[in-house]
C-alpha positions in Angstrom: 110.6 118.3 103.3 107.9 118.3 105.4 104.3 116.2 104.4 101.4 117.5 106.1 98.2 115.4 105.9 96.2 117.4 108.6 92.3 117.6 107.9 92.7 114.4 105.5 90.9 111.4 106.0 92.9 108.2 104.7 91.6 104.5 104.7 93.8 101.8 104.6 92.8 98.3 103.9 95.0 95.4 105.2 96.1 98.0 108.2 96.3 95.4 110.8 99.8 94.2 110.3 102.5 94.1 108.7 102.8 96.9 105.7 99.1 98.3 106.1 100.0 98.8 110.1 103.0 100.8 109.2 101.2 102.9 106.3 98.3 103.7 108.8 100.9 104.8 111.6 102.9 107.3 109.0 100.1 108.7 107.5 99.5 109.5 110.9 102.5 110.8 111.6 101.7 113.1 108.6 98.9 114.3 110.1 95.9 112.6 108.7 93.0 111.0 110.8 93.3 106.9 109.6 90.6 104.3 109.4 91.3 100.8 109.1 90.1 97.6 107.2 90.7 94.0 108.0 88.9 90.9 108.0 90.4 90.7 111.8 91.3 93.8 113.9 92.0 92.1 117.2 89.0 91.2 119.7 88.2 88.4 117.5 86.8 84.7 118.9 88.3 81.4 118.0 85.5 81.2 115.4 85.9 84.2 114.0 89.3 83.2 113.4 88.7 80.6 111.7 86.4 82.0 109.0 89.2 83.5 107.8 91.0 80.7 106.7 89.2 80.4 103.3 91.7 83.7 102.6 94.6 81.4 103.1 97.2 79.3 106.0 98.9 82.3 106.6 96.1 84.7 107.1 95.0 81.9 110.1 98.5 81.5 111.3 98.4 85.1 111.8 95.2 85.2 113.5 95.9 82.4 115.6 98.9 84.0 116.8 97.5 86.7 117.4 99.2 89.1 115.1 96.5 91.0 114.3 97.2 94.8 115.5 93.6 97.1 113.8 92.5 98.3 117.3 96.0 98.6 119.0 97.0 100.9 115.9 94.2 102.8 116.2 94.6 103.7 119.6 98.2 104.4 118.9 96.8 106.8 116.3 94.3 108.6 118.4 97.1 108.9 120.9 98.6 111.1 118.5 95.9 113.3 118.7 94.3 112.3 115.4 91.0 110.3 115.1 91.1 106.5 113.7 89.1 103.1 114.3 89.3 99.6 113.1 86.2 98.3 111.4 86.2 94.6 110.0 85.4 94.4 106.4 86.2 92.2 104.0 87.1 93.9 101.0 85.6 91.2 98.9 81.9 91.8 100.6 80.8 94.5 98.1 77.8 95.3 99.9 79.6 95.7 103.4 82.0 97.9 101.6 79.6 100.1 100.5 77.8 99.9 103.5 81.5 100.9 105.4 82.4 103.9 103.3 79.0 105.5 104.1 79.8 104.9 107.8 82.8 106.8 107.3 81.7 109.5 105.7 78.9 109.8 107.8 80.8 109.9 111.1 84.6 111.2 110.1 83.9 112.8 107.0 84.9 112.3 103.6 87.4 109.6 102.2 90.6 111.8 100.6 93.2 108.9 100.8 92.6 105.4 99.8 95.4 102.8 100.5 94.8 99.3 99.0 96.9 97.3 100.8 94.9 93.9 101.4 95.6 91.0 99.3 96.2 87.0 99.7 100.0 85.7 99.0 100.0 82.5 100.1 99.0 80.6 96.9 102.3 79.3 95.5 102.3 76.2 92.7 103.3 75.7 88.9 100.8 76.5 86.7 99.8 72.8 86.2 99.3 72.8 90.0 97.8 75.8 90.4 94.3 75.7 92.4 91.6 76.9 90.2 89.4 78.0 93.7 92.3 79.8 94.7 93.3 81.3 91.3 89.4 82.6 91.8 89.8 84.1 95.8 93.6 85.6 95.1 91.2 87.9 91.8 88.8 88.5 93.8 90.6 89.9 97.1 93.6 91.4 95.4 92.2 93.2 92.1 88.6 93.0 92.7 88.7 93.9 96.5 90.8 97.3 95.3 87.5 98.1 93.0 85.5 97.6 95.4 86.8 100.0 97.9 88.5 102.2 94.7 84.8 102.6 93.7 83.3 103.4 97.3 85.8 106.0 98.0 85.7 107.6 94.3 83.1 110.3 94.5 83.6 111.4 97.9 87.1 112.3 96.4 85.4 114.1 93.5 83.1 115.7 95.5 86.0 116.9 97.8 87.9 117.9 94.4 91.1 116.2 96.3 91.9 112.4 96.5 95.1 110.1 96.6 94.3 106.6 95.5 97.9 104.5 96.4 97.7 100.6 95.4 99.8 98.0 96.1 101.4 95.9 93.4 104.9 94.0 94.1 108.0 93.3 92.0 106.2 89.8 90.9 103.7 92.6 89.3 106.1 94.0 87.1 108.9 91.3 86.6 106.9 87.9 87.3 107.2 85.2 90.1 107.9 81.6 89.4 105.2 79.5 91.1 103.3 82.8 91.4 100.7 82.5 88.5 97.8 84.1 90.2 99.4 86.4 92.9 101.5 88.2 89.9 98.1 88.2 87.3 96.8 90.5 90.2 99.1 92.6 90.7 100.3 93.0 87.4 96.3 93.7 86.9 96.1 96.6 89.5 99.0 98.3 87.3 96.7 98.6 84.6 93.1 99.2 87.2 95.5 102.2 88.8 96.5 103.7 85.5 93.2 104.1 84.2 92.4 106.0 87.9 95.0 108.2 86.9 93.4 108.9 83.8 89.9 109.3 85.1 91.2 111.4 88.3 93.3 113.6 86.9 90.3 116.2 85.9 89.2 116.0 90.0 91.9 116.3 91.8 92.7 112.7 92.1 96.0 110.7 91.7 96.8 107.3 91.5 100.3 105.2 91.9 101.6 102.1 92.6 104.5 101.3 94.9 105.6 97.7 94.3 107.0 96.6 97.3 110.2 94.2 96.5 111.4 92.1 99.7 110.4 93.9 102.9 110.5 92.7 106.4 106.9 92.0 107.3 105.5 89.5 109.9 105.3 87.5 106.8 108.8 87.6 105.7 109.9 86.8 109.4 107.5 83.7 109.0 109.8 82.7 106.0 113.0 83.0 107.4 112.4 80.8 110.0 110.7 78.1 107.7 112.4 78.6 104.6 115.6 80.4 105.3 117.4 79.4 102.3 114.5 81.1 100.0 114.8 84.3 101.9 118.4 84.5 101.8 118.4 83.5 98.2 115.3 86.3 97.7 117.4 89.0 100.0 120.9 88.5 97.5 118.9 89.4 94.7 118.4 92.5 96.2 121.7 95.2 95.2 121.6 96.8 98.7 122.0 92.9 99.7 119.2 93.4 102.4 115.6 93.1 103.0 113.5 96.7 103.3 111.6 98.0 106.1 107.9 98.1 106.4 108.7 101.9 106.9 110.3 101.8 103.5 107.3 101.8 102.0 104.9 103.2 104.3 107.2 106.6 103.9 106.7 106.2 100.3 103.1 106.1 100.2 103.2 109.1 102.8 105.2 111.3 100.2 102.7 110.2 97.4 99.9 111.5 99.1 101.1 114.8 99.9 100.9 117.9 98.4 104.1 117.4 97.2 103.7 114.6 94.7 100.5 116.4 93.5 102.0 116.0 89.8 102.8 112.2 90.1 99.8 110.2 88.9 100.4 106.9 87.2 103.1 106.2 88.3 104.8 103.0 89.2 107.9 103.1 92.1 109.2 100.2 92.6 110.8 100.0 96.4 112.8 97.4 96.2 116.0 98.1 97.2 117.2 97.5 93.6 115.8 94.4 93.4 115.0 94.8 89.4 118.2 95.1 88.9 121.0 93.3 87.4 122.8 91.7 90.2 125.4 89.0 90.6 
């Protein structure tokens, strides 16, 4: 089956490592022209580094070591004959997102594919221990942040009468994380936020799905095994195909869901998890 995106325009928030790099680079690949969002996107200062550590430790670890790929994957995009920049926006800035969007349209054209990929992860405690700031910033960036952009890109979509909304929940969305009070309250919450897209959309030519990622092999992940390698293993043997996905894994997902092919999927949530939400022993 072959997906071709050419003549769409797709945004993807979060596109400068890990999963959002690798769903900007397929969609791509598929044809469409990508723009992407992120608090860094790689020609950063030391200070401008370190504003970004209100959104967490391991946004800064990332910055600081210089994991932070926006502009190389755009110029890896545009070498594939397709247009794409990095612009920095923080998805929690309502007023730059607007502001953003507009730019887009302006200069590339309208907005047909929305990826909301960025979101904090890093806020792990008991509910008794749980930071109340924090609680506050993980809403804000992971449900409120996929408004935000959700509601910039929604009536260039209408207006174009085509438009693939794809949001990023997790298997802590849909089966709970211990220690993981606020993370899984947000992306148990965009379940809900993208089924009511669905609804809304269906009438315009829009879709909306989730893809809850289970344990994939990001920078992140990596991080992890090197700190905490007895959590990973412990997180990976849960798993039924007894190993931990590719970023790939679901940046081919989100490909096929905003194709013409999955043009009668809407609400849905796929869980790519490698069986992760399954019984296993």
């Amino acid at each position: 089956m072959e997906i071709d995106l050419t003549g769409r325009l797709a945004v993807v928030t979060g596109g400068s490592r890990g999963l959002g790099r690798a769903d900007a680079l397929a969609l791509a690949r598929a044809g469409a022209n990508v723009v992407i969002l992120d608090l860094l996107v790689g020609s950063e200062t030391e200070e401008e580094k370190e504003e970004v550590s209100k959104y967490g430790m391991l946004t800064m670890i990332m910055a600081q070591q210089g994991v932070v790929h926006g502009e190389k994957t755009s110029q890896e995009i545009r070498e594939m004959g397709r247009k794409s920049v990095a612009m920095k926006c923080d998805v929690t800035d309502r007023e730059r997102v607007m502001e953003v969007f507009e730019q887009i349209k302006a200069e590339m054209g309208p907005v047909h594919i929305l990826v909301n990929n960025a979101a904090t992860l890093d806020h792990t405690a008991q509910l008794s221990d749980q930071v109340f700031e924090l609680w506050l910033r993980d809403l804000n960036v992971n449900l409120t942040g996929a408004f935000n952009c959700t509601q910039a890109a929604w009536e260039q979509m209408k207006e174009a009468g085509w438009g693939r909304v794809v949001n990023m929940s997790s298997v802590t969305g849909t089966g709970g994380g211990f220690g993981q009070a606020s993370y899984a309250t947000t992306k148990s919450g965009i379940i809900g936020f993208t089924k009511t897209l669905a609804l809304e959309g269906a009438r315009h030519g829009i879709t909306a799905n989730v893809v809850a990622p289970g344990v994939i092999r990001s920078e992140a992940f990596q991080m992890s095994e090197q700190t905490n390698a007895k959590m990973t293993e412990r997180m990976v043997a849960r798993t039924a195909s007894k190993r931990a996905g590719e970023p790939e894994d679901i940046a081919n997902a989100i490909t096929f869901l905003c194709s013409d092919q999955a043009s009668y999927i809407t609400g849905a949530v796929l869980p790519v998890n490698g069986g992760m939400d399954l019984f296993v022993f």
